[in-house]
N, CA, C and O of each residue as an XYZ file, in Angstrom:
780
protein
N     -28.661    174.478    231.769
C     -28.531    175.825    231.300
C     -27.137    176.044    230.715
O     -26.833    176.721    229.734
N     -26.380    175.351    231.497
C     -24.340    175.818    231.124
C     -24.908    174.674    229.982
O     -24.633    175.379    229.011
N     -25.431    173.571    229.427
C     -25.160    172.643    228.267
C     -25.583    173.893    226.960
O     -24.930    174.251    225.980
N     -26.830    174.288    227.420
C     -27.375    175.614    226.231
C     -26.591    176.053    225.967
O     -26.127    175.696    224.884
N     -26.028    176.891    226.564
C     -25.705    177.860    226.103
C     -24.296    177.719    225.679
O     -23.771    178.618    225.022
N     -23.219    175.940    226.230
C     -22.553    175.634    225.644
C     -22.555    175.357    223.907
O     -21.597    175.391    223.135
N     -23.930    175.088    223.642
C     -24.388    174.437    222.388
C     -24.907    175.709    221.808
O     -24.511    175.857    220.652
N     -25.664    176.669    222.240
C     -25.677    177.664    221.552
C     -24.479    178.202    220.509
O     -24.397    178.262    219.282
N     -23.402    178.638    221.856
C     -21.888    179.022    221.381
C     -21.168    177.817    220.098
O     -20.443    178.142    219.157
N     -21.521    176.771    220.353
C     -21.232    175.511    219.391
C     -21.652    175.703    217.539
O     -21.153    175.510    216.430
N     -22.988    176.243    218.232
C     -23.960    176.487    216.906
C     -23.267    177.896    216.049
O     -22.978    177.999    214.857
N     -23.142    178.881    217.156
C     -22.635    180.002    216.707
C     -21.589    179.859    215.682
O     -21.533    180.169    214.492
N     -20.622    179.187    216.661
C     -19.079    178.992    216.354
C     -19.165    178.515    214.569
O     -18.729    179.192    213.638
N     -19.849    177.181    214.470
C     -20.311    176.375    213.150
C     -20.575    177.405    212.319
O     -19.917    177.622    211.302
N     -22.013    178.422    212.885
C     -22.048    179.323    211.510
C     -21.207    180.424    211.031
O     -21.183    181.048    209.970
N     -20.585    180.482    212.018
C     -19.372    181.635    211.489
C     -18.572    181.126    210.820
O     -18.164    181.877    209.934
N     -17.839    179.486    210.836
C     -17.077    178.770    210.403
C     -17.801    178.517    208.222
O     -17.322    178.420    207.092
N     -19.106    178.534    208.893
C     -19.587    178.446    207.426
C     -19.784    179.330    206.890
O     -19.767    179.296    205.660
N     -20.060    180.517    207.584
C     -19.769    182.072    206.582
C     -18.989    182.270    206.238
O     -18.928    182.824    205.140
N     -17.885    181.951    206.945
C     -16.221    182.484    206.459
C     -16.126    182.051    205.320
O     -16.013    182.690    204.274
N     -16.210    179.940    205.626
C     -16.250    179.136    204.530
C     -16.570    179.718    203.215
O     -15.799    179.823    202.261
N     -18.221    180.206    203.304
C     -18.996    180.406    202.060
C     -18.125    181.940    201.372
O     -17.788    182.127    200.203
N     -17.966    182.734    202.399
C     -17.181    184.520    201.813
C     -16.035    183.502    201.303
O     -15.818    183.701    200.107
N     -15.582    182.917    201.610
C     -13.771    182.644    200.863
C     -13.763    181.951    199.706
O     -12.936    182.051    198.800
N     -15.214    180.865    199.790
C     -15.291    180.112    198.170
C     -15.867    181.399    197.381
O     -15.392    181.227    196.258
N     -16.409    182.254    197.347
C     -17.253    183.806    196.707
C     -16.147    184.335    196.509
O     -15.884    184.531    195.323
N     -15.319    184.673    197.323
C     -14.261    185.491    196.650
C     -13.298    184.503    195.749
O     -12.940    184.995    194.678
N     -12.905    183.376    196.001
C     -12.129    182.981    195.689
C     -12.573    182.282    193.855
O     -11.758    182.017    192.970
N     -14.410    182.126    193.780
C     -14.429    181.890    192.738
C     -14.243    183.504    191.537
O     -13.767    183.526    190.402
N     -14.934    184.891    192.517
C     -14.586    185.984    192.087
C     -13.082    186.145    191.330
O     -12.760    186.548    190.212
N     -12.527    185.772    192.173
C     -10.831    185.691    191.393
C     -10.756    185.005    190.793
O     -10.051    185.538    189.936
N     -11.018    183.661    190.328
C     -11.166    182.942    189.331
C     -12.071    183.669    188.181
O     -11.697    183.942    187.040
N     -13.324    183.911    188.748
C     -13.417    185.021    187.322
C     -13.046    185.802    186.671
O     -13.283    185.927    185.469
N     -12.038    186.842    187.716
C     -11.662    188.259    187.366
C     -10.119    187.149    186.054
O      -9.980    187.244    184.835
N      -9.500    186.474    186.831
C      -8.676    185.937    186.072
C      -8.718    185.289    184.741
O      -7.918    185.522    183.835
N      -9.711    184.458    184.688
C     -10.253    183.943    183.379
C     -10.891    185.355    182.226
O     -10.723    185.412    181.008
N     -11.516    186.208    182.975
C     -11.678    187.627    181.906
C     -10.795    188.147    181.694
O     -10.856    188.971    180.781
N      -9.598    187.972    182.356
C      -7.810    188.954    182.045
C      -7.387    188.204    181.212
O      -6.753    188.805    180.344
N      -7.474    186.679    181.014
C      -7.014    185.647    180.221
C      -7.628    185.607    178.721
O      -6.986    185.313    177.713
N      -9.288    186.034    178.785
C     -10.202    185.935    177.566
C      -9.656    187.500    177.051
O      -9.090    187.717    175.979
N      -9.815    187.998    177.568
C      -9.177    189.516    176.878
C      -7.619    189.509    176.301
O      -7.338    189.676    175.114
N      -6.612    189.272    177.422
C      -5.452    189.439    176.436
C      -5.119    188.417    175.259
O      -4.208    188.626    174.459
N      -6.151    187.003    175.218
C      -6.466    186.293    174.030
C      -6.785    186.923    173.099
O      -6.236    186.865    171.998
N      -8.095    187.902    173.516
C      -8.305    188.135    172.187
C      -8.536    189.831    172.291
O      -9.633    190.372    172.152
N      -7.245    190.542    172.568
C      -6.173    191.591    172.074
C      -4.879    191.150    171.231
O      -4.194    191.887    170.521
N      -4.654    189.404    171.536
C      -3.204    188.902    170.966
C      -3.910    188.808    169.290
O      -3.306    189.107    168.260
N      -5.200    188.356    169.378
C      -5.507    187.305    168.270
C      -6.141    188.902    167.090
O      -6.150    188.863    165.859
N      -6.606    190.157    167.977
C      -6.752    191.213    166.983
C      -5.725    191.973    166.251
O      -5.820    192.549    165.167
N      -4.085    191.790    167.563
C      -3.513    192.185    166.660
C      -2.668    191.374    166.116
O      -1.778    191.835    165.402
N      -2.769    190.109    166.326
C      -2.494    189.381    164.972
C      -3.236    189.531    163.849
O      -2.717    189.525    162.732
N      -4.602    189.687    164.063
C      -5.211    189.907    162.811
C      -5.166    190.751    161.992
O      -5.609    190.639    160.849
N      -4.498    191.942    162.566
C      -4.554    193.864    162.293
C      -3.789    193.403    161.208
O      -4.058    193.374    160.007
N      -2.143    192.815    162.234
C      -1.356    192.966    161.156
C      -1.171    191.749    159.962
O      -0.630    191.984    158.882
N      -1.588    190.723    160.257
C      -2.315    189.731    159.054
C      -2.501    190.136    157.861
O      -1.878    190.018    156.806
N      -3.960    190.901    158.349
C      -4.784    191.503    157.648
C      -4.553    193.046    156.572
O      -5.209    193.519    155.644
N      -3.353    193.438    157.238
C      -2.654    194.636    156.443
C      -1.763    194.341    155.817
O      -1.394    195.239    155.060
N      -0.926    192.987    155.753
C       0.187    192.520    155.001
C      -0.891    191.994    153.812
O      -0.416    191.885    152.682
N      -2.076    191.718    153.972
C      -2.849    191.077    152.735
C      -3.589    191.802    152.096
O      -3.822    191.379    150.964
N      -4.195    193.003    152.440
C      -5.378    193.532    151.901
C      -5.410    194.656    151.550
O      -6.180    195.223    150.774
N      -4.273    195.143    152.315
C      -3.868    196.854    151.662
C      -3.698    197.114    150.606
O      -3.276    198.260    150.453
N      -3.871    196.410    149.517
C      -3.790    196.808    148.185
C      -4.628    196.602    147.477
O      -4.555    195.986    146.413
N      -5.522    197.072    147.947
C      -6.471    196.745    147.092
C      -7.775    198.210    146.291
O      -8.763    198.077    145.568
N      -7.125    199.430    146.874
C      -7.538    200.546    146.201
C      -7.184    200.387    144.841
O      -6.296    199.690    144.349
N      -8.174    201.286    144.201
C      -7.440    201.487    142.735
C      -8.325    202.538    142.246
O      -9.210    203.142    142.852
N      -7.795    202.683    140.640
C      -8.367    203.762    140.640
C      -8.508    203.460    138.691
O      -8.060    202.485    138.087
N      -9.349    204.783    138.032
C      -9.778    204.307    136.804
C      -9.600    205.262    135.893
O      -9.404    206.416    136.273
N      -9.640    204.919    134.446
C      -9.608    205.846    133.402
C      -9.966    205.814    132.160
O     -10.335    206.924    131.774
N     -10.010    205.028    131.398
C     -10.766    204.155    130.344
C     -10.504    202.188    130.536
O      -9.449    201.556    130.469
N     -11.474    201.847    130.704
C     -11.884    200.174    130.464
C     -12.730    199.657    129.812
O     -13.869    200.123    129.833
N     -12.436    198.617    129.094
C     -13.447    197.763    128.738
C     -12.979    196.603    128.021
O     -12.022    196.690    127.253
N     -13.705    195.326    128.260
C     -13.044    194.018    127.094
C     -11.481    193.972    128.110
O     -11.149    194.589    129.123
N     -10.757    192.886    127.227
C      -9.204    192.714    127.660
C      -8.403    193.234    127.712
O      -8.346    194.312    127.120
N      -7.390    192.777    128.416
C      -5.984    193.601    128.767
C      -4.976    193.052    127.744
O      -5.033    191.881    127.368
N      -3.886    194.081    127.222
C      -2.767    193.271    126.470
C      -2.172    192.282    127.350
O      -2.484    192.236    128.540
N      -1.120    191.289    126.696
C      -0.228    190.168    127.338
C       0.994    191.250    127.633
O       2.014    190.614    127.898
N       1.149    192.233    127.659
C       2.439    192.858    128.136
C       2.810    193.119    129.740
O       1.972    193.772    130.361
N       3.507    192.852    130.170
C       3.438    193.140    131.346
C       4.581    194.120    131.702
O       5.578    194.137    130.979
N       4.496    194.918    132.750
C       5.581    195.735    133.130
C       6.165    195.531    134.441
O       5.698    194.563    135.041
N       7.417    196.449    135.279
C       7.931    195.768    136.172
C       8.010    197.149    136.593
O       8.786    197.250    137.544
N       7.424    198.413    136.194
C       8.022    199.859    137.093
C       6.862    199.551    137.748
O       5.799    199.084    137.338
N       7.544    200.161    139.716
C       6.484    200.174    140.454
C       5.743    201.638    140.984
O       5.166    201.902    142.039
N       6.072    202.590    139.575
C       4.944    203.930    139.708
C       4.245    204.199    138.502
O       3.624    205.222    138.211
N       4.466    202.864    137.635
C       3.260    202.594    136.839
C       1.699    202.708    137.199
O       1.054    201.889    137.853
N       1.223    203.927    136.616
C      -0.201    204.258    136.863
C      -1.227    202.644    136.865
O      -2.138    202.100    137.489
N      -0.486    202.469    135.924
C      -1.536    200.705    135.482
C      -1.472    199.746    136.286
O      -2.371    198.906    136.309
N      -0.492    199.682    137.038
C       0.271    198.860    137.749
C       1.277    197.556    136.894
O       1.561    197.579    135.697
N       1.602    196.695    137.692
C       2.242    195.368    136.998
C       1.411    194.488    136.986
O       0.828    193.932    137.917
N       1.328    194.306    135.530
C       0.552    193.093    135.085
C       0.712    193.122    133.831
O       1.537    193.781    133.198
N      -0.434    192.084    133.280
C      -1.027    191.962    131.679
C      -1.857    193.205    130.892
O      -1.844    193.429    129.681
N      -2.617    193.980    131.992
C      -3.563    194.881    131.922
C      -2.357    196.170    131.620
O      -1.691    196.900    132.353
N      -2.494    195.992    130.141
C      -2.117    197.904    130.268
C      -3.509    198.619    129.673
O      -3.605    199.753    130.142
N      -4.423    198.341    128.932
C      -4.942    198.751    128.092
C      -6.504    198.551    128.108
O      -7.097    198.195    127.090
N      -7.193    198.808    129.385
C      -8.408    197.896    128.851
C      -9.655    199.221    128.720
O      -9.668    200.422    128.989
N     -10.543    198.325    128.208
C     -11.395    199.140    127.172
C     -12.816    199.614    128.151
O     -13.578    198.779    128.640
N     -12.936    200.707    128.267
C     -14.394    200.743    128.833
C     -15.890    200.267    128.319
O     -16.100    200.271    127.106
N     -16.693    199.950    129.022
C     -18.127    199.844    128.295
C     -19.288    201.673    128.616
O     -19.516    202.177    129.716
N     -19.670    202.105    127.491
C     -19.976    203.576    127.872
C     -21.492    203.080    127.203
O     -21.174    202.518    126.155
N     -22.845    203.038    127.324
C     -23.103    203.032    128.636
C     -22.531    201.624    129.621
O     -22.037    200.635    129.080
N     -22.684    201.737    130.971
C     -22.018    200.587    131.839
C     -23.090    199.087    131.037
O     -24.273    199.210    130.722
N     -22.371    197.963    130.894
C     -22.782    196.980    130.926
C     -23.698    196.097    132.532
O     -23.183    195.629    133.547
N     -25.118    196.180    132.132
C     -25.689    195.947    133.018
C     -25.533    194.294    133.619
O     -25.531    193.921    134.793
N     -25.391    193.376    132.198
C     -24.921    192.225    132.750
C     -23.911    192.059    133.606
O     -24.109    191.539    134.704
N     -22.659    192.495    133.201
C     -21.270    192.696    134.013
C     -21.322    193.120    135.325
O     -20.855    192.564    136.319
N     -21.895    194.092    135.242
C     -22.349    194.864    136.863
C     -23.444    193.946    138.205
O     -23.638    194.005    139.420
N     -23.847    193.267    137.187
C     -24.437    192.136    137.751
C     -23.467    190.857    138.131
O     -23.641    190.684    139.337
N     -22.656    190.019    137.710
C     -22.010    189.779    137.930
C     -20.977    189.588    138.568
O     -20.636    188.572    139.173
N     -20.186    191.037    138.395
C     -19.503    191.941    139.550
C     -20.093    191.960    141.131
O     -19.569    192.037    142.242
N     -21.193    191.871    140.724
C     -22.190    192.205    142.590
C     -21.945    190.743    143.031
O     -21.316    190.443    144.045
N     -22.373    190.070    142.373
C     -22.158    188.729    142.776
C     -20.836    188.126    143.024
O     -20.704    187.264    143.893
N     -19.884    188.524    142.326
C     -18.943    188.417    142.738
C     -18.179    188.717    143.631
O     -17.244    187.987    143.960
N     -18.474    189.992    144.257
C     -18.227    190.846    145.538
C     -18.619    190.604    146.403
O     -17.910    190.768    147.396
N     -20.206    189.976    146.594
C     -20.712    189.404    147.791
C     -20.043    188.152    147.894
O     -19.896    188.042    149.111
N     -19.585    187.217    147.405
C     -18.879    185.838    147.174
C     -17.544    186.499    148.011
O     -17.243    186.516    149.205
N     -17.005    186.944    146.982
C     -15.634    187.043    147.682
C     -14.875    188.226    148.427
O     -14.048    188.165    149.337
N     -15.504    189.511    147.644
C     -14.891    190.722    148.516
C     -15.635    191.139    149.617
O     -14.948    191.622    150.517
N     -17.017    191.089    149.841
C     -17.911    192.073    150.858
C     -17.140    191.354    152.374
O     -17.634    192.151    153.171
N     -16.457    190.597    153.079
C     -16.138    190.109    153.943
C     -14.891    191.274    154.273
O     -14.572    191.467    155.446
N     -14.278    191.961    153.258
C     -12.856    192.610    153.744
C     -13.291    194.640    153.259
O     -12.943    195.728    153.717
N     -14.210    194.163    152.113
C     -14.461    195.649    152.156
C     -15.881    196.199    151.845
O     -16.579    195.321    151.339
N     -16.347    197.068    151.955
C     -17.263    197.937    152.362
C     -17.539    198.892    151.035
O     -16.640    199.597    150.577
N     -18.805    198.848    150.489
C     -18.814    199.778    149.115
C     -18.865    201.565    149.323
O     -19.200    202.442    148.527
N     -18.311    201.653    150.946
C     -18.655    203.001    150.966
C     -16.994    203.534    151.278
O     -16.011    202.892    150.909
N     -16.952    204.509    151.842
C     -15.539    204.671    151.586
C     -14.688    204.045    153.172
O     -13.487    204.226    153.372
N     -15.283    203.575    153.800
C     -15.006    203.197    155.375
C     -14.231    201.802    154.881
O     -14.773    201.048    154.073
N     -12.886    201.526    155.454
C     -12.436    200.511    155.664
C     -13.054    199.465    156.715
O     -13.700    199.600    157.754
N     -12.662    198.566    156.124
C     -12.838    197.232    156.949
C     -12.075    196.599    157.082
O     -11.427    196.989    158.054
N     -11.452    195.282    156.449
C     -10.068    194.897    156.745
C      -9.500    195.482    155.234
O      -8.574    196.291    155.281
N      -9.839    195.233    154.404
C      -9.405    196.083    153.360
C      -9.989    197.891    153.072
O     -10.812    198.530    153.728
N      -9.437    198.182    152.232
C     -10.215    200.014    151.968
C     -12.022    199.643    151.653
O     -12.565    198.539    151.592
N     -12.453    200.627    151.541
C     -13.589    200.986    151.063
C     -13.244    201.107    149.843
O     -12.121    201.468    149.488
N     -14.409    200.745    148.900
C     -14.593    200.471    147.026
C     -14.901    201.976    147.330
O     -13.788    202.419    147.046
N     -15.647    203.109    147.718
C     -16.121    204.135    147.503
C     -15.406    205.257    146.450
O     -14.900    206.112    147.176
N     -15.187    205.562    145.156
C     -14.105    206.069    144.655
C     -13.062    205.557    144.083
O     -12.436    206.261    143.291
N     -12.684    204.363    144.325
C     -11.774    203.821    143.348
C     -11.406    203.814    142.129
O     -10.301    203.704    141.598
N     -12.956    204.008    141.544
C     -12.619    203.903    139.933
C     -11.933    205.797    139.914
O     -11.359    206.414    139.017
N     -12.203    206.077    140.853
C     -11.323    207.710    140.363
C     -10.076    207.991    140.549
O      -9.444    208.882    139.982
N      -9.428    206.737    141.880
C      -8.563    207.083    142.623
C      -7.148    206.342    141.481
O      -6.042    206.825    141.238
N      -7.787    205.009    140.976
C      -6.801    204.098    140.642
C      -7.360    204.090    139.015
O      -8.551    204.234    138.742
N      -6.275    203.892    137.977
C      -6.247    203.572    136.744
C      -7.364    202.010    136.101
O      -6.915    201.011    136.662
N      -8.395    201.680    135.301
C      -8.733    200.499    135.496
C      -8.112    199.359    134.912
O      -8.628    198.243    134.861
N      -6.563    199.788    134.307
C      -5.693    198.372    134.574
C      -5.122    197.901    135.796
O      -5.057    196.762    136.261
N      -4.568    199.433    136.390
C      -4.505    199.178    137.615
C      -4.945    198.400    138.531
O      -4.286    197.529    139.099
N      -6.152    198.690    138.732
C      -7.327    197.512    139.567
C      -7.411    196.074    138.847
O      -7.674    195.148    139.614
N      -7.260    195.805    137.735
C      -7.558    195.114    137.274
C      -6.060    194.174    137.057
O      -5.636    193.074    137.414
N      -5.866    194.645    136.731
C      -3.941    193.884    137.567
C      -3.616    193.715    139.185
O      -2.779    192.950    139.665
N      -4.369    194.499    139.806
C      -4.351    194.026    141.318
C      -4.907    193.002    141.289
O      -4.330    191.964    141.614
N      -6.222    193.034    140.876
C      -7.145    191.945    141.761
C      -6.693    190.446    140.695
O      -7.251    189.395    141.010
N      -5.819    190.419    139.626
C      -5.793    189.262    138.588
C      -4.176    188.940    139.435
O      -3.894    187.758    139.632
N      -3.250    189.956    139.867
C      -1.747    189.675    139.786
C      -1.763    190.239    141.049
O      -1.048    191.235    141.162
N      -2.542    189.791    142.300
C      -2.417    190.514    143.750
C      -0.704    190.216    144.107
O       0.105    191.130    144.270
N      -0.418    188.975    144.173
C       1.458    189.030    144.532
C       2.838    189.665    144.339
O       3.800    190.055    145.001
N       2.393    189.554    143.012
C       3.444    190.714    142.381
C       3.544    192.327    142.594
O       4.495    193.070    142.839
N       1.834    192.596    142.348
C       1.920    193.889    142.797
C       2.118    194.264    144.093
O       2.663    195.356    144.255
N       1.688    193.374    145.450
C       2.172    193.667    146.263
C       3.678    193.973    146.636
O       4.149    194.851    147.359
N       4.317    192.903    145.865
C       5.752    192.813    145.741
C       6.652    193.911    145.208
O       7.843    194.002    145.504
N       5.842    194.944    144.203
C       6.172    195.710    143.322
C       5.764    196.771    143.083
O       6.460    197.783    143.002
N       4.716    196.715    142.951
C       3.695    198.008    143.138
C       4.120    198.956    143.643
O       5.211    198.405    143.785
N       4.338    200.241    144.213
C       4.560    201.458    145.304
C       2.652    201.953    145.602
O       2.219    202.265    146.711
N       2.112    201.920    144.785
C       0.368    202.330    145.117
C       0.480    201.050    146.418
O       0.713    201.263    147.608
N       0.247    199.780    145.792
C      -0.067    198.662    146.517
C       0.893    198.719    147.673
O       0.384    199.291    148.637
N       1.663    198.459    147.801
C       2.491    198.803    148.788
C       2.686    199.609    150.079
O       3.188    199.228    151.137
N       1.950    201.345    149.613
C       1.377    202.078    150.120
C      -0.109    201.857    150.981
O      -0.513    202.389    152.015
N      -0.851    200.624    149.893
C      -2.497    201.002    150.640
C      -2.321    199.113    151.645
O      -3.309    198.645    152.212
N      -1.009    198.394    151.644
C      -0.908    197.930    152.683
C      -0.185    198.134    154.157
O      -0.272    197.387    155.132
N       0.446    199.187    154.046
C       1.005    199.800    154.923
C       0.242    200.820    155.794
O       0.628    201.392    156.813
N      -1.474    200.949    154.849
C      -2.243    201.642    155.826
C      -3.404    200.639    156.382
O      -3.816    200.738    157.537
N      -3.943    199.571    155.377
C      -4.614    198.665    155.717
C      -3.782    197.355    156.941
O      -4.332    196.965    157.971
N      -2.523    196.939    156.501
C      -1.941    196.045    157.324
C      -2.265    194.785    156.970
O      -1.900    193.886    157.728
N      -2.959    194.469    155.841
C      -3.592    193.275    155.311
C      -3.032    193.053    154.364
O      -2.991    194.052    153.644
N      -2.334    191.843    153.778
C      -2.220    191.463    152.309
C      -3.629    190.718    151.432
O      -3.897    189.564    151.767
N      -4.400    191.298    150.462
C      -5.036    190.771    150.229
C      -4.892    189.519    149.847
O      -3.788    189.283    149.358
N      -5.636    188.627    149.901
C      -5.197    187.557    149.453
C      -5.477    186.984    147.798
O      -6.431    187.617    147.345
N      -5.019    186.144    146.941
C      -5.283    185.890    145.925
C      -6.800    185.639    145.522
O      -7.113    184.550    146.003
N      -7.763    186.145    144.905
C      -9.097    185.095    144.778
C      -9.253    184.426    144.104
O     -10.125    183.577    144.289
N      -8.389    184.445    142.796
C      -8.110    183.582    141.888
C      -9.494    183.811    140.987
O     -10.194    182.924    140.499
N      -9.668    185.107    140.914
C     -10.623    185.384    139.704
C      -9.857    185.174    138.078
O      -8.752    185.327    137.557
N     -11.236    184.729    137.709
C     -10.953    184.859    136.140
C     -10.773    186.323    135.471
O     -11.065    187.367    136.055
N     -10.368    186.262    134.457
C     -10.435    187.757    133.596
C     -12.070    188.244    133.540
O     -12.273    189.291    134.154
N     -12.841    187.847    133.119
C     -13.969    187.985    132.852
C     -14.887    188.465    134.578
O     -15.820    189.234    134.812
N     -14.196    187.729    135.306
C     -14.639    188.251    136.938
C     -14.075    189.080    136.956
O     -14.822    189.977    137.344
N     -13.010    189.507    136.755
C     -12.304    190.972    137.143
C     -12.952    191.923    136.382
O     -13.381    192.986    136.831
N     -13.012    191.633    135.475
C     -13.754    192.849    134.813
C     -15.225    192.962    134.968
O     -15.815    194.031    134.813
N     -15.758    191.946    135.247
C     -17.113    192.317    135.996
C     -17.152    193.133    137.273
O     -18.005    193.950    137.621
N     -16.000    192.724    137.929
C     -15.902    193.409    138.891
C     -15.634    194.965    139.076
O     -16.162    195.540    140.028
N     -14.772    195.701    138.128
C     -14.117    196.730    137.525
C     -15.939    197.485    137.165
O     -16.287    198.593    137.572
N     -16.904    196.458    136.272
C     -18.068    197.278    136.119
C     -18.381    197.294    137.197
O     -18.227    198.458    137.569
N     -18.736    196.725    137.966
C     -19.599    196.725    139.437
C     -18.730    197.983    140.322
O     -19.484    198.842    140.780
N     -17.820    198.107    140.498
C     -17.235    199.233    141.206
C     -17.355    200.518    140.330
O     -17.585    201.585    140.900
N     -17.204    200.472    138.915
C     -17.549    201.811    138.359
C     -19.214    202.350    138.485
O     -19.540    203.531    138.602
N     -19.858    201.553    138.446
C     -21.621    201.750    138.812
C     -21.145    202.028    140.314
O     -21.687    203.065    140.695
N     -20.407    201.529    141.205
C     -20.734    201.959    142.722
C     -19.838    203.639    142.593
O     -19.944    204.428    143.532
N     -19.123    203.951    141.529
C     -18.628    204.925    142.301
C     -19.581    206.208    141.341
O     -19.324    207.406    141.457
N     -20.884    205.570    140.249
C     -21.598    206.627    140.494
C     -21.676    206.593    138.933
O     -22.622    207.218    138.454
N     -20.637    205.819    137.867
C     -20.331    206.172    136.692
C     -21.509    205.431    135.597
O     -22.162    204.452    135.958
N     -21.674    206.102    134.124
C     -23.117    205.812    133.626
C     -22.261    205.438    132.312
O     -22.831    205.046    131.294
């Protein structure tokens, strides 16, 4: 009877030893979780606002705005940075009245290729502004010297300058042709409504 109930107490003793055991690996992998989610988060709070501000040293300039375009820009370039046109080659370009449907086609394609990743055809930013209005906001050499001469104008510009200081992005170069830019210039004047 004293062996029982020695071995009972034995048995007891063991499972308490293994509850404890089992509560201390549970908590202890708990803290290993809670820690690894404090670790995955301030990763990627470091890596958003690296990206914020990345992304606003590159892309903030990329509003613009319109007034007559069409066909090419002169070879002149200018260096004032409250030039409506901005700095570039583009002082002068010619509109198409009605919009060129090929171009606008083009333009779309070109936007899904390279711009739809930073901006949004409505007026909501993304990493760059929203296209929504541009052709009203910005001159269409303007735009059209941004998106051909993005460096300089960033460099120079006061518009550009301005819409990276709210974006935080420098856009980056896309290395469009003339003929893409100005497809592009149609494709944003059809988005902001124009016939």
């Amino acid at each position: 009877m004293v062996r029982a109930i020695r071995y009972k107490k034995q048995i007891l003793t063991i499972n308490k030893k293994r509850n404890f055991i089992t509560t201390t690996r549970k908590i202890v992998n708990q803290k290993s979780t809670i820690m690894n989610r404090k670790k995955i988060l301030i990763a990627f709070l470091s890596g958003a606002i690296f990206f914020t501000v990345a992304c606003n040293n590159s892309s903030g300039k990329q509003d613009t705005t319109t007034t007559n375009e069409t066909g090419s820009g002169s070879s002149s370039t200018t260096s004032d940075g409250n030039n409506p046109k901005g700095i570039g080659p583009h002082q002068n370009i010619q509109l198409t009245h009605p919009l060129d449907e090929k171009m606008i086609a083009e333009g779309q394609n070109t936007y899904n290729v390279k711009c739809a990743s930073c901006h949004k055809l409505t007026d909501e930013k993304l990493v760059g502004p929203g296209w929504k209005g541009v052709t009203d906001r910005r001159q269409p050499e303007w735009i059209m010297n941004f998106v051909t001469n993005t460096e300089e104008m960033l460099e120079k510009d006061t518009a550009a300058q301005n819409l990276l200081e709210v974006c935080l992005v420098k856009m980056p170069n896309q290395n469009l042709s003339e003929q893409d830019a100005r497809s592009v210039l149609e494709f944003m004047r059809k988005n902001d409504g124009k016939q």
